[in-house]
C-alpha positions as CSV (number, residue, x, y, z in Angstrom):
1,X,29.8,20.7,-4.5
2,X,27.2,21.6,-1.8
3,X,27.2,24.3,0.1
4,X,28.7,24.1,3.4
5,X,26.2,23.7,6.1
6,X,27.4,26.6,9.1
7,X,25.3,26.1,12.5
8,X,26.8,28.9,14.3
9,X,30.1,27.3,14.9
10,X,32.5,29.0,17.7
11,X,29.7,29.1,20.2
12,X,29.5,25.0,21.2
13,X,27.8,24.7,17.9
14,X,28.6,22.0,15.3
15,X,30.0,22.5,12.1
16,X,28.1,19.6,10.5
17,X,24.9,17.8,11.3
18,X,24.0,14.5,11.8
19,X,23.0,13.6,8.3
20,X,26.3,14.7,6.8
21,X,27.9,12.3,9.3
22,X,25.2,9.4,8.4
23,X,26.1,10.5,5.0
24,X,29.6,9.5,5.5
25,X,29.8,6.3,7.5
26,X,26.8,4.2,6.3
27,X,27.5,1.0,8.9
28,X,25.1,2.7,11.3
29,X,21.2,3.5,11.5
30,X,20.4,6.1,13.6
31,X,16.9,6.3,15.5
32,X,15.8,7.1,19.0
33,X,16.9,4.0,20.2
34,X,19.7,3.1,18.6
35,X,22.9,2.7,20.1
36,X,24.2,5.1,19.9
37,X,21.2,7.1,19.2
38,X,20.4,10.1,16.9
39,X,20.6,12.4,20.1
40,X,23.7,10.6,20.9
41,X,25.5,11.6,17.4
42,X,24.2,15.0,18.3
43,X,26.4,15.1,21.5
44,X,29.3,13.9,19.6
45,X,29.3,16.6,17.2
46,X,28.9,19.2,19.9
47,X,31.7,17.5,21.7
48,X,33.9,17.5,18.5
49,X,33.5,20.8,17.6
50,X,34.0,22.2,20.7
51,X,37.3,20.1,20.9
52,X,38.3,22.0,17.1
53,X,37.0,25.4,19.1
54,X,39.3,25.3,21.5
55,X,42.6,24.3,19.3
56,X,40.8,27.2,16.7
57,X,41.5,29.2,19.9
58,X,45.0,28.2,21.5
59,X,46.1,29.2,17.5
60,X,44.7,32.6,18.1
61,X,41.4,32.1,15.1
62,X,38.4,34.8,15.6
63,X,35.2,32.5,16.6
64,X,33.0,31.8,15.8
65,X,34.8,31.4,11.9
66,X,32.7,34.2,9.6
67,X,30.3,32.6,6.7
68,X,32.6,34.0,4.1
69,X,35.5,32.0,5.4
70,X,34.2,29.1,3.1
71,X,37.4,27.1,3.1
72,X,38.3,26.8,6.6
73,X,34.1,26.1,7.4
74,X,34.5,23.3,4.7
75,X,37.6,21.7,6.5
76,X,35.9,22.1,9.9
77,X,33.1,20.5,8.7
78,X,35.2,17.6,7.8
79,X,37.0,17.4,11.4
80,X,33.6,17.9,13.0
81,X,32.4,14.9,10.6
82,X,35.7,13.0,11.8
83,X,35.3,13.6,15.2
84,X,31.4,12.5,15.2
85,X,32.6,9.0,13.7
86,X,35.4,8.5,16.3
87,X,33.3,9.4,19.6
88,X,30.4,7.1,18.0
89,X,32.6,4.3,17.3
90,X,34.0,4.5,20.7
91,X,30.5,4.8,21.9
92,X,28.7,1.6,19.9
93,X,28.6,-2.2,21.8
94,X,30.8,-3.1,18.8
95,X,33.4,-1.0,16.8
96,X,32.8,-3.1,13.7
97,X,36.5,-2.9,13.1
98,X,36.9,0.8,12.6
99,X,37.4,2.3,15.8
100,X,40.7,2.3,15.9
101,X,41.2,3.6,12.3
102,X,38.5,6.4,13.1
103,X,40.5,7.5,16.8
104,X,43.5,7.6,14.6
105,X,42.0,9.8,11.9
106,X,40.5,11.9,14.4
107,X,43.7,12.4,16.3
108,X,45.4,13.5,12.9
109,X,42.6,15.9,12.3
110,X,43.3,17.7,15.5
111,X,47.2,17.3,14.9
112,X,47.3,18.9,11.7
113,X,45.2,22.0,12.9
114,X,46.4,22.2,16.2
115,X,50.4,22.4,14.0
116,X,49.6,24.6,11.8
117,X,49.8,22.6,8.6
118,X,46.7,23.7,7.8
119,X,46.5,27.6,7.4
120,X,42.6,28.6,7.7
121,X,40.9,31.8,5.6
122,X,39.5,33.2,8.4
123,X,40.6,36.4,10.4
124,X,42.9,36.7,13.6
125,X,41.5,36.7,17.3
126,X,43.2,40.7,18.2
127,X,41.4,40.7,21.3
128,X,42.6,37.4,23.2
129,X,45.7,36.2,21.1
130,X,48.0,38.7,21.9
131,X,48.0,38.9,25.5
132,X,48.1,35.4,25.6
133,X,51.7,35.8,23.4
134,X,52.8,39.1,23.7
135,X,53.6,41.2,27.2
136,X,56.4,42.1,28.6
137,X,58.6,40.3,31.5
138,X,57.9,40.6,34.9
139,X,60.9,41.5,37.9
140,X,59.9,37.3,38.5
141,X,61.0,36.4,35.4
142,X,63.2,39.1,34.3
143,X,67.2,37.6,33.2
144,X,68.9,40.3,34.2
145,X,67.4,40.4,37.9
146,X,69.9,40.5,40.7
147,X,69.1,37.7,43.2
């Protein structure tokens, strides 16, 4: 297998790069001018992986994931590839009868990380997951407050 390919993921980086996701769905040719274009499938992996960033963070995941954490940067390199085909097939003149199957992939990808069926070997955010948990109630919304 080849090694995972990391670009500083965590920070609005991608996970993956364009090739790997030209790699993966061969219907398109990507150039300058293409539609969408190579700068376009750029976006779309930005966009993606900021998308798995943000569900990476609402689970309470350190970012950006460490190199050693090879497992959970090969997975997100796999969403990030997903999520690259689904914005481009939403973004091309025609869909060539994948867009829908690629939205609904992508929207499973996001599911199953955002559930926690996938568990990720990569440390815990201390710093900002346990306020957002943790604490303790407030006179406002304490149960035993006399009104």
């Amino acid at each position: 297998m080849s090694p995972v390919t990391f670009l500083d993921g965590g920070d609005g980086e991608a996970y993956a790069t364009a090739s790997q996701v030209a790699g993966r769905d061969r219907g398109f040719t990507f150039t300058a001018t293409s539609k969408p274009s190579i700068g376009d499938l750029d976006d779309f992996l930005t966009q993606s992986a900021a998308e798995l960033d943000g569900i990476l963070r609402a689970r309470g995941y350190q970012l950006p994931i460490p190199t050693t954490a090879t497992q959970a940067l090969e997975l997100l390199q796999s969403y990030n590839i997903t999520g690259a085909i689904a914005l481009m097939q939403l973004s091309a003149p025609t869909g060539g009868g994948k867009r829908d199957d690629a939205l609904k992939l992508w929207a499973q990808c996001k599911r199953m990380l955002a559930s926690g069926e996938v568990m990720l070997d990569t440390p815990s955010d201390t710093q900002t997951a346990l306020p957002r948990y943790g604490g303790s109630p407030t006179a406002m919304f304490d149960r035993y407050m006399d009104l």
